[in-house]
Backbone bond lengths (Angstrom), bond angles and torsions (degrees), N, CA, C in turn:
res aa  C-N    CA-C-N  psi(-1)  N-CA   C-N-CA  omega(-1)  CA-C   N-CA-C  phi
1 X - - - 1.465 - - 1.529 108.96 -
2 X 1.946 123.92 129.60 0.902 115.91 -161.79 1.885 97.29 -89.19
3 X 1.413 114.40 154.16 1.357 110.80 160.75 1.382 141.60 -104.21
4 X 1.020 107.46 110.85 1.710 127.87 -158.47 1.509 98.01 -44.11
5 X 1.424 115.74 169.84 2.037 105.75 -152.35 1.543 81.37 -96.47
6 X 1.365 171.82 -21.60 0.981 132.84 149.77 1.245 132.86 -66.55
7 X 0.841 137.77 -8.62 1.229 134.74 160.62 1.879 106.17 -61.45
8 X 1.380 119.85 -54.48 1.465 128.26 165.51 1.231 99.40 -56.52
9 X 1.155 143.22 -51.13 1.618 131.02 -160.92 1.745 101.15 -66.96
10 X 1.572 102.83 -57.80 1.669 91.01 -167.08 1.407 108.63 -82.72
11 X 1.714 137.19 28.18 0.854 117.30 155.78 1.614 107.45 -101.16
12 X 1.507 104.28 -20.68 1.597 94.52 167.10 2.143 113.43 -65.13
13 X 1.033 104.22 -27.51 1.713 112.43 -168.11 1.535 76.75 -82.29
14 X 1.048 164.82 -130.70 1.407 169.82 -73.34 1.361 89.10 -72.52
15 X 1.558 135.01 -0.04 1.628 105.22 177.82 1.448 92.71 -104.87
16 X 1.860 106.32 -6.18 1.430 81.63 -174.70 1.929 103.80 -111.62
17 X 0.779 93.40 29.49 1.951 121.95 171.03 1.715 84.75 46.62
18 X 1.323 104.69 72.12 1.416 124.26 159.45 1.851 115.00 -109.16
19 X 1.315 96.61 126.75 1.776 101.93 -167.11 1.456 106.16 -125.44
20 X 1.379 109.82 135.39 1.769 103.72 174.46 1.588 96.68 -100.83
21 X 1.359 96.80 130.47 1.762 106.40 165.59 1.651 112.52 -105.80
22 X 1.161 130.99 124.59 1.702 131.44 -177.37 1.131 98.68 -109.67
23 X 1.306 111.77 157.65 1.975 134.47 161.67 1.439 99.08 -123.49
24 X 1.281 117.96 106.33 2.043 111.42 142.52 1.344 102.79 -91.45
25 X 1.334 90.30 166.49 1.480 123.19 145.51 1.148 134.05 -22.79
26 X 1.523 85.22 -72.57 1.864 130.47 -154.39 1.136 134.57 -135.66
27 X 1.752 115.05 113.32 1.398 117.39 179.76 1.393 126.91 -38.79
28 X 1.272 117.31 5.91 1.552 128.49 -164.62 1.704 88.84 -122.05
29 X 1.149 135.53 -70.02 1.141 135.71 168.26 1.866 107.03 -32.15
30 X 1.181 117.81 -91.24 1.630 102.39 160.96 1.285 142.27 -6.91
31 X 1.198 86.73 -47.71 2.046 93.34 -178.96 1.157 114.14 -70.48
32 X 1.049 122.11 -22.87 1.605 131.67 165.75 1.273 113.15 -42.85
33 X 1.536 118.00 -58.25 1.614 109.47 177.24 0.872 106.09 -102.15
34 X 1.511 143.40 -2.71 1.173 133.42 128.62 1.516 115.39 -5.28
35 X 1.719 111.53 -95.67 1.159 99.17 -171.28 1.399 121.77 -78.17
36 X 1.573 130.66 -21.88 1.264 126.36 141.66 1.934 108.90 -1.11
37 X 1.246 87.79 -83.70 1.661 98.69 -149.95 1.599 115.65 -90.45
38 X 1.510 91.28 5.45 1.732 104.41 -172.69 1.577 119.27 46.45
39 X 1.494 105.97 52.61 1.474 112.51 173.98 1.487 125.46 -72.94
40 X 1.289 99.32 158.35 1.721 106.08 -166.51 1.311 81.77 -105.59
41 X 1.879 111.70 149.99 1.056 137.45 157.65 1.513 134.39 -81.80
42 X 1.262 134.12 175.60 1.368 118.05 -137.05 1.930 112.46 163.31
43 X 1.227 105.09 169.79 1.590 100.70 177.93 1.645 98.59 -140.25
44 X 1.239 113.52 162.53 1.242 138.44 175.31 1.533 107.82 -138.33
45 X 1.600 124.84 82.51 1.564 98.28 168.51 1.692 102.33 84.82
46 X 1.206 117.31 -132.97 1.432 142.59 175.24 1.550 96.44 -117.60
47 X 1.017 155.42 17.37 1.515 155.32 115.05 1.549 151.23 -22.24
48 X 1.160 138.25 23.10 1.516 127.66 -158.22 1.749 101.81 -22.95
49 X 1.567 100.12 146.65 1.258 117.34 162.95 1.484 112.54 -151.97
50 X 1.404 102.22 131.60 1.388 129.22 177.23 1.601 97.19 -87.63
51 X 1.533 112.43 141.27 1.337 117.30 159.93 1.616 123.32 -169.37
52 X 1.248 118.94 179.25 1.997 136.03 -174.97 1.488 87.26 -141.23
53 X 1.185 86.15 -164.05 1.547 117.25 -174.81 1.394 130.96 -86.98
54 X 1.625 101.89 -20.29 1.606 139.34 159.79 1.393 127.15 -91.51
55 X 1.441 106.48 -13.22 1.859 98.67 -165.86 1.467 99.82 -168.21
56 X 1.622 109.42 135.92 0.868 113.46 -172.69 2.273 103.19 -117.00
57 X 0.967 102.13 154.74 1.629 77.77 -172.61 1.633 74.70 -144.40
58 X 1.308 110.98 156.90 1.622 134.23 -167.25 1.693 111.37 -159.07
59 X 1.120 107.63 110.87 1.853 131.83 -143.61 2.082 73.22 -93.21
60 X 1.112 125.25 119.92 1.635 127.15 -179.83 1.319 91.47 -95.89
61 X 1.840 139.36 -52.52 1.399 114.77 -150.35 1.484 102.72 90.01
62 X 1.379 119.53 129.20 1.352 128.78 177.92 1.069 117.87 -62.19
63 X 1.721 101.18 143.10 1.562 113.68 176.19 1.585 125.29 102.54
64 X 1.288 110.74 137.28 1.523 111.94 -139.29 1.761 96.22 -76.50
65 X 1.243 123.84 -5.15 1.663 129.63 170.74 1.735 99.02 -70.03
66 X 1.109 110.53 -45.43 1.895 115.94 -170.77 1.011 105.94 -80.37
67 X 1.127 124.48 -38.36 1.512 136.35 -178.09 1.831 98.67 -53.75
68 X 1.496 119.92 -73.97 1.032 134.76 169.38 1.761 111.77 -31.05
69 X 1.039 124.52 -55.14 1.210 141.21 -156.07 1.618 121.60 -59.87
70 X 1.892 74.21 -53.88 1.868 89.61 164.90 1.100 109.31 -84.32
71 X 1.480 133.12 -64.68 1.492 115.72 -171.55 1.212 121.62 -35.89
72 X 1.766 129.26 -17.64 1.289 129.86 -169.14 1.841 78.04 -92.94
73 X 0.896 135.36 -57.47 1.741 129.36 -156.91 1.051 89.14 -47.83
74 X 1.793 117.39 -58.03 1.373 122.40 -162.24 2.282 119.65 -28.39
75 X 2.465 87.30 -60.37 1.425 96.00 -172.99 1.483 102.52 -65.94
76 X 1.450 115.68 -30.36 1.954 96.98 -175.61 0.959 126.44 -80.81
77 X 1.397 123.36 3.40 1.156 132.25 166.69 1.948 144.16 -75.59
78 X 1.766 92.62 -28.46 1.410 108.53 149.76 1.477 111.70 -157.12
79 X 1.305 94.70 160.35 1.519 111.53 173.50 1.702 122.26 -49.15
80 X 1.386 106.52 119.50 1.122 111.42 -178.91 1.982 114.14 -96.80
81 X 1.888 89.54 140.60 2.099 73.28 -179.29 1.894 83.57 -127.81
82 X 1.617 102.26 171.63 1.769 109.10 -164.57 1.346 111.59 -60.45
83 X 1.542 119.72 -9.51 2.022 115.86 168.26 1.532 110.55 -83.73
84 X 1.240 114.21 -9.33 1.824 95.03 -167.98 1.670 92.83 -64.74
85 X 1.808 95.47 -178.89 1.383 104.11 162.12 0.967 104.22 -143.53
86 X 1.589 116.25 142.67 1.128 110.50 -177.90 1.921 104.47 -105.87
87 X 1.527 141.94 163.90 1.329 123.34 -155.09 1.096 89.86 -177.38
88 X 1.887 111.03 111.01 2.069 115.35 151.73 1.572 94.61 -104.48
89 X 1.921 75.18 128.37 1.622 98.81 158.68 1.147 105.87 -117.76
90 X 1.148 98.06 177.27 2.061 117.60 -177.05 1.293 97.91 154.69
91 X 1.941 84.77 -177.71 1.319 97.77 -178.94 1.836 115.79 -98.93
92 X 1.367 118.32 177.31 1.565 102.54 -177.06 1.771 84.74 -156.49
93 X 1.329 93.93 161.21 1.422 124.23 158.78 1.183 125.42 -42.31
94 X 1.664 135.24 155.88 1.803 100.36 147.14 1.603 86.87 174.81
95 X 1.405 105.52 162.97 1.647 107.37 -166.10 1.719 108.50 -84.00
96 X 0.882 133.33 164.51 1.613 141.18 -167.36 1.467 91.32 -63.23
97 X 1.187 165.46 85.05 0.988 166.85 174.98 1.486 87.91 -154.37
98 X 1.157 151.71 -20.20 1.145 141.81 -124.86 1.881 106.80 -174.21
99 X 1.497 115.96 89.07 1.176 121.23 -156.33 1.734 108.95 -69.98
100 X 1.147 112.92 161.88 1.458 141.58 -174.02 1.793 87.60 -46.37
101 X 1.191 131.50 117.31 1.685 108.25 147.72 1.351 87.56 116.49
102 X 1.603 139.17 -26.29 1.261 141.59 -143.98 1.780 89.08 -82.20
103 X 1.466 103.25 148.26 1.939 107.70 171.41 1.241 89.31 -117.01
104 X 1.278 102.49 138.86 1.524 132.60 154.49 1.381 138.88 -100.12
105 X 0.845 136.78 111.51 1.483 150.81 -170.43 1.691 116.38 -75.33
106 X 1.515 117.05 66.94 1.619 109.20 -161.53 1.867 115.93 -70.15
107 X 1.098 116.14 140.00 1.095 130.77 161.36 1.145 129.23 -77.19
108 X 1.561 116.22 -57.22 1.790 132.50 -170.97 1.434 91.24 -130.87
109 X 1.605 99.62 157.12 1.188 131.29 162.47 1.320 125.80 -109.86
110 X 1.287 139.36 126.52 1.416 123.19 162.10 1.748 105.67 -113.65
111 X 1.464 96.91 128.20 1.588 115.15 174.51 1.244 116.03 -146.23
112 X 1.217 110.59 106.12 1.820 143.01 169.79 1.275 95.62 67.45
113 X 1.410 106.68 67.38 1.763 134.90 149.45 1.326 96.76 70.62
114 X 1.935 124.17 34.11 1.357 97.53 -178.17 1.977 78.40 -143.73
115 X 1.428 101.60 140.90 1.761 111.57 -161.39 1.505 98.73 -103.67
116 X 1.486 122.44 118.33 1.593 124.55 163.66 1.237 105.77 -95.68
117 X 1.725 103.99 119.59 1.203 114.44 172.60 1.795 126.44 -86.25
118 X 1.205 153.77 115.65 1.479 139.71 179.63 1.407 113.44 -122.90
119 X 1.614 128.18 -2.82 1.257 139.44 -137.40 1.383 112.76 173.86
120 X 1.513 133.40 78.42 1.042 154.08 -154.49 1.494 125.73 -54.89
121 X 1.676 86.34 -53.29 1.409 145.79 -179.83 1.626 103.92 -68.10
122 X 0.847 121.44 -56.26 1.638 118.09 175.72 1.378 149.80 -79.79
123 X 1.268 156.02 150.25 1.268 142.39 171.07 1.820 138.18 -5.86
124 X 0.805 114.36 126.73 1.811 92.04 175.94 1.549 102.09 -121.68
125 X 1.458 113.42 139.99 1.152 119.07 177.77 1.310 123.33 -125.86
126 X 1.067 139.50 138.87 1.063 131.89 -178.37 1.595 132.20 -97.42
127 X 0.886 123.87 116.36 1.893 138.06 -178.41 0.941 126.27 -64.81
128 X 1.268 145.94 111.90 1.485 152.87 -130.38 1.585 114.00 -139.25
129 X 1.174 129.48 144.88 1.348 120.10 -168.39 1.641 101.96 -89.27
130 X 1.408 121.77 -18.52 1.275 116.61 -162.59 1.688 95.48 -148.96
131 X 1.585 102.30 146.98 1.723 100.33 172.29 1.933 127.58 -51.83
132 X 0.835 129.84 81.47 1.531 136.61 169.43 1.905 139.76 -40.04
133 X 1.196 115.37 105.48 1.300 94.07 -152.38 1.873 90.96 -109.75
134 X 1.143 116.17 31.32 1.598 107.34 -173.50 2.019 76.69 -117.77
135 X 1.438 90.73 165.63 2.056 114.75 -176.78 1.712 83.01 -105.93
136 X 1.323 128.89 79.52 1.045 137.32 152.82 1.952 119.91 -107.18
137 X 1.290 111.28 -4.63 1.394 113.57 174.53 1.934 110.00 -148.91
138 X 1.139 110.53 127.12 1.494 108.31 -172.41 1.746 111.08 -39.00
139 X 1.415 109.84 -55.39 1.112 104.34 -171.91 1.937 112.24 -152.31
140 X 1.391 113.42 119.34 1.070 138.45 -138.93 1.742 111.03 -113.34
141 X 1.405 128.89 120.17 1.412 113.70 161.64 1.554 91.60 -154.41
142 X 1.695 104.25 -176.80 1.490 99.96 -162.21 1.447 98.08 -131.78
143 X 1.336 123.87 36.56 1.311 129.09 -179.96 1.792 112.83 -128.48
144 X 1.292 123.03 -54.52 0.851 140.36 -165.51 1.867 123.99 -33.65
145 X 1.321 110.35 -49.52 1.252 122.19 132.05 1.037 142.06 7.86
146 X 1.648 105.86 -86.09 1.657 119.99 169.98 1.171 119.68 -83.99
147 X 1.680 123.45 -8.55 1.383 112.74 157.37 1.835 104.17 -64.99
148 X 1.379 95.61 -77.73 1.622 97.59 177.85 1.493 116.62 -3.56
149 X 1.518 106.97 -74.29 1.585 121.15 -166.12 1.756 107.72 -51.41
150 X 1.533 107.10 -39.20 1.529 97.04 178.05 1.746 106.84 -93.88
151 X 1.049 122.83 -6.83 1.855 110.85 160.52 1.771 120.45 -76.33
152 X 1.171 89.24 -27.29 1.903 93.20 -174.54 1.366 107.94 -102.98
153 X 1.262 108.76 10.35 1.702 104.14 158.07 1.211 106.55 -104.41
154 X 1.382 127.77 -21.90 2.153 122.94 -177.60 1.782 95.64 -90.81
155 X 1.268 103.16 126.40 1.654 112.78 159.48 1.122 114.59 -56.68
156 X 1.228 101.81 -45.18 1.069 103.57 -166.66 1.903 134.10 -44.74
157 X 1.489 91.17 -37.74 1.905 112.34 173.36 1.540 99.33 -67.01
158 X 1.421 96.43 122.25 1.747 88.67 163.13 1.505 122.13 -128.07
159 X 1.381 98.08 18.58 1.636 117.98 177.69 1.519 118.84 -145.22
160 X 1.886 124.88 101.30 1.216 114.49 -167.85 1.350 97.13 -132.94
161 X 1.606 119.42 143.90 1.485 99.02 155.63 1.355 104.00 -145.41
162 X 1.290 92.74 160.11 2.307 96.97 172.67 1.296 101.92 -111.04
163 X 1.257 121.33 130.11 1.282 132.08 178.59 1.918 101.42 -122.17
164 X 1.510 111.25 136.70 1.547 107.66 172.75 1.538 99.10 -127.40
165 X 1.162 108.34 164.11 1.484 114.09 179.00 2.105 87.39 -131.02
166 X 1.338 96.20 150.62 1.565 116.08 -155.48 1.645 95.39 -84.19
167 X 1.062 129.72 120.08 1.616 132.83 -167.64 1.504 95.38 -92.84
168 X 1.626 115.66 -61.23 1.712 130.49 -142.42 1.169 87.78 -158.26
169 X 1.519 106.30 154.79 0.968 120.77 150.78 1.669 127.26 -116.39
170 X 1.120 89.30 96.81 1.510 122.16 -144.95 1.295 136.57 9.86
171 X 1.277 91.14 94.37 1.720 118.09 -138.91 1.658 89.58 -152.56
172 X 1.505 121.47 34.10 1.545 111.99 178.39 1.537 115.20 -57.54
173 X 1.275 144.29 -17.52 1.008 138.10 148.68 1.100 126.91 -39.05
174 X 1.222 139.85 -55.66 1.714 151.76 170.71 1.270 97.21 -56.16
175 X 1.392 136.30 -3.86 1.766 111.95 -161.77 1.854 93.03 -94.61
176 X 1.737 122.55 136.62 1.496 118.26 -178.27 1.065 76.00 -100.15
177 X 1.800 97.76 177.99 1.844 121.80 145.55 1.220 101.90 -27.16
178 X 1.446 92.85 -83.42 2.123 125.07 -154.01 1.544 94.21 -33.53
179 X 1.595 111.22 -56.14 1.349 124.34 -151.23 2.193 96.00 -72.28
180 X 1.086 112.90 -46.72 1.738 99.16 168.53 0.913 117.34 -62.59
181 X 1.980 123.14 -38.88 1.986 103.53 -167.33 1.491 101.94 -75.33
182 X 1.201 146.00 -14.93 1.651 168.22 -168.17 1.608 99.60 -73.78
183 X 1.081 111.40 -48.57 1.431 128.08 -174.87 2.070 105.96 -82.72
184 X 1.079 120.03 -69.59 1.197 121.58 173.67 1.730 99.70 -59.98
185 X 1.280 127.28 -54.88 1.886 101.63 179.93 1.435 121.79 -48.46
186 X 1.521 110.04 -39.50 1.348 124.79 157.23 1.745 116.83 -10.14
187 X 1.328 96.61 -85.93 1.130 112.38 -177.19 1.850 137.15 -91.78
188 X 1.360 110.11 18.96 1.347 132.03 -173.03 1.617 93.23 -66.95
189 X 1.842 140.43 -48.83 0.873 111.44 -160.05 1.356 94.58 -73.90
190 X 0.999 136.23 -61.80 1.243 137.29 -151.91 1.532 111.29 -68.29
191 X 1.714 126.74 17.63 1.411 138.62 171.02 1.660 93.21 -100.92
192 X 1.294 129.70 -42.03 1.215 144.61 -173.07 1.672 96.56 -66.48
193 X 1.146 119.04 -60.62 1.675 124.33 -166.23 1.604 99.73 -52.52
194 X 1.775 107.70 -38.85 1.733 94.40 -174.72 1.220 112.83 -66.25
195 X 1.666 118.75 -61.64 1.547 145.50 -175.96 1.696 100.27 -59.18
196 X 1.356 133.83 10.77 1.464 97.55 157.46 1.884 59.04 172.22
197 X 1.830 90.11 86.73 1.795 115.04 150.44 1.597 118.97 -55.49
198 X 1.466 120.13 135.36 1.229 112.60 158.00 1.211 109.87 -67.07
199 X 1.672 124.38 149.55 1.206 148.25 158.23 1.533 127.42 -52.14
């Protein structure tokens, strides 16, 4: 049986006690590496957490306050060293420019008319307090934010990224369960290929 490159990657990173920590959204988003990675369940706080021996994943609940909340449970919860990564995925909004299924690699944020830049080079999306159904911003989610705000306040993180994969175009009504974990399994290798590049 061949082994798919994460599975090879984090057994090469486990000598160098490199750990991926995630925040979703959504129990549907989760389940994806859930069954991917056959994670054990668990609590954090008021948190579900899925986890192995490599990855810890922590389900926040919508909205850039929850978002915040866990990612902070997430860092006080273990010791961080300069290889982990820390990584919100989900799904997001975004105008037809930008196909059904497509991953995005965000750079900046803009939240309440004010733009965080970390990544020049990449996407900017914007974070929303509530689901949006008008094409008033290219590309839209309501978490992204409060991860940010609690990674760029710890020094300690020196590797983060938000990655979204394109649900609707803004069409949050149409989005199912089935239809997000389908979408995030989708694209797990190619979340893996960014967060831990071949050499």
């Amino acid at each position: 049986m061949s082994l798919n490159i994460y599975t090879i990657i984090t057994k090469l990173t486990l000598k160098e006690n490199k750990l991926l920590y995630i925040i979703t959204a959504l129990k549907s988003e989760a389940q994806a590496y859930v069954d991917r990675y056959k994670l054990t369940k668990s609590k954090i706080g008021k948190f579900t957490l899925f986890c192995n021996e490599d990855m810890f994943l922590l389900v926040s609940g919508m909205g850039i306050l929850n978002a915040r909340l866990a990612t902070q449970a997430l860092i006080n919860q273990y010791d961080i060293t300069d290889d982990d990564v820390y990584l919100n995925v989900g799904i997001c909004g975004a105008c037809k420019e930008y196909e059904i299924g497509s991953l995005l690699e965000i750079g900046s944020i803009s939240y309440d008319e004010i733009s965080y830049i970390f990544n020049n080079s990449l996407k900017e999306i914007t974070c929303v307090d509530e689901a949006i159904s008008e094409n008033t911003h290219k590309i839209v989610d309501m978490e992204s934010y409060g991860f940010y705000d609690a990674v760029i306040h710890n020094p300690a993180i020196k590797n983060f990224h938000i990655l979204k994969v394109v649900s609707d175009h803004f069409e949050p009504q149409k989005v199912t369960k089935d239809a997000t974990k389908k979408l995030i399994s989708k694209n797990i290798d190619a979340i893996n290929n960014i967060l831990f590049p071949k050499d």
